[in-house]
C-alpha positions in Angstrom: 11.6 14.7 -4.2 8.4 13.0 -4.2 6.7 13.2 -1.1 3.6 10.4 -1.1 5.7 7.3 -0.6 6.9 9.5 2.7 3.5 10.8 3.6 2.2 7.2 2.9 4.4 5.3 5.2 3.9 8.2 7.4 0.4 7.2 8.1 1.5 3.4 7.9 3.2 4.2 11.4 1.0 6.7 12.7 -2.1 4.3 12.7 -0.1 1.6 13.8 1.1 3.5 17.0 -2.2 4.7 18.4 -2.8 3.0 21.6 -6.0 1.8 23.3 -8.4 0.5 21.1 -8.9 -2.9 20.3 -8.0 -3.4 16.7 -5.8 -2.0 14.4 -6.2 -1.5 11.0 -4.2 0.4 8.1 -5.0 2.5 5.3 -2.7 3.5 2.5 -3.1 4.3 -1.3 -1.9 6.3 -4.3 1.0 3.8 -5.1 1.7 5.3 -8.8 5.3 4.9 -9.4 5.2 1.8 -11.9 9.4 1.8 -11.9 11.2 -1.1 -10.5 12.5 1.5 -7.6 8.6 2.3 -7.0 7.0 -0.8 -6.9 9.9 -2.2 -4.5 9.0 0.8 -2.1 5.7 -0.5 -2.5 6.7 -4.1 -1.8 8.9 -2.8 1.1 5.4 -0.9 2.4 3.7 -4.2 2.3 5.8 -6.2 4.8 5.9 -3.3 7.1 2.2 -3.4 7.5 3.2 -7.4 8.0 5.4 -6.5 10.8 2.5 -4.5 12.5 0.0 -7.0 11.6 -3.1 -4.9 11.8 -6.0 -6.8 11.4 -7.0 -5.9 7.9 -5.6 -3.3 5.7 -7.3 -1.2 2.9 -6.0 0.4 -0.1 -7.7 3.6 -1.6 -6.3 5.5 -4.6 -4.6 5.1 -7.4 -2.5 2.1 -8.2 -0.7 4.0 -12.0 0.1 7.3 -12.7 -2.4 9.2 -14.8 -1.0 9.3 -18.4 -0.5 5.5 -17.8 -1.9 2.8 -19.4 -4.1 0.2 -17.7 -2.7 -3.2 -18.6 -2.5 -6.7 -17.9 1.0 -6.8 -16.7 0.6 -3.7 -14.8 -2.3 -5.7 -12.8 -0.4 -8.5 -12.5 2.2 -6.7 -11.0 0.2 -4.8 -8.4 -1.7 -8.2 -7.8 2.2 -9.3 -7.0 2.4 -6.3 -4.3 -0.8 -7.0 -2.9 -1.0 -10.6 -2.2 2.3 -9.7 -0.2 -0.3 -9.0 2.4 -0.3 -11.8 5.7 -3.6 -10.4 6.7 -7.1 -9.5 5.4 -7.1 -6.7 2.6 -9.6 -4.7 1.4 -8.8 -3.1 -2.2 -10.7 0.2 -3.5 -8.6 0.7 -6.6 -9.7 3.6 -9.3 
């Protein structure tokens, strides 16, 4: 069982439910799995941090899995997931 998409929406929450400060913010990364199943989850991730509405979001990590290629339609498609965002977003891809 792979454990990040857990650990990631995880700290989705935990940021989210810290109380007394003035803004909220989220940070996530490491969204590698490029199947359909994976970059749903990743889609799904995305409106949750809608539904908190944070006032910005920023991705660091990893947005393929290592032996992966880096190509067009695999930018496209994470450009897809991350204009989901409703709010300002900050992206720190490597």
């Amino acid at each position: 069982m792979q454990l990040k998409p857990y650990l990631t929406a995880l700290l989705v929450i935990l940021v989210a439910s810290s109380a007394a400060r003035a803004e909220r913010f989220v940070i996530f990364g490491d969204l590698q799995d490029s199947s359909p199943e994976g970059r749903l989850r990743d889609a799904e991730l995305v409106d949750r941090i809608n539904e908190i509405a944070p006032a910005f979001s920023v991705y660091i990590g990893d947005i393929k899995e290592g032996g992966s290629r880096c190509t067009d339609d695999l930018f496209g498609t994470m450009r897809e997931v991350f204009d989901r965002h409703e709010r300002p977003f900050d992206l720190h891809a490597r």
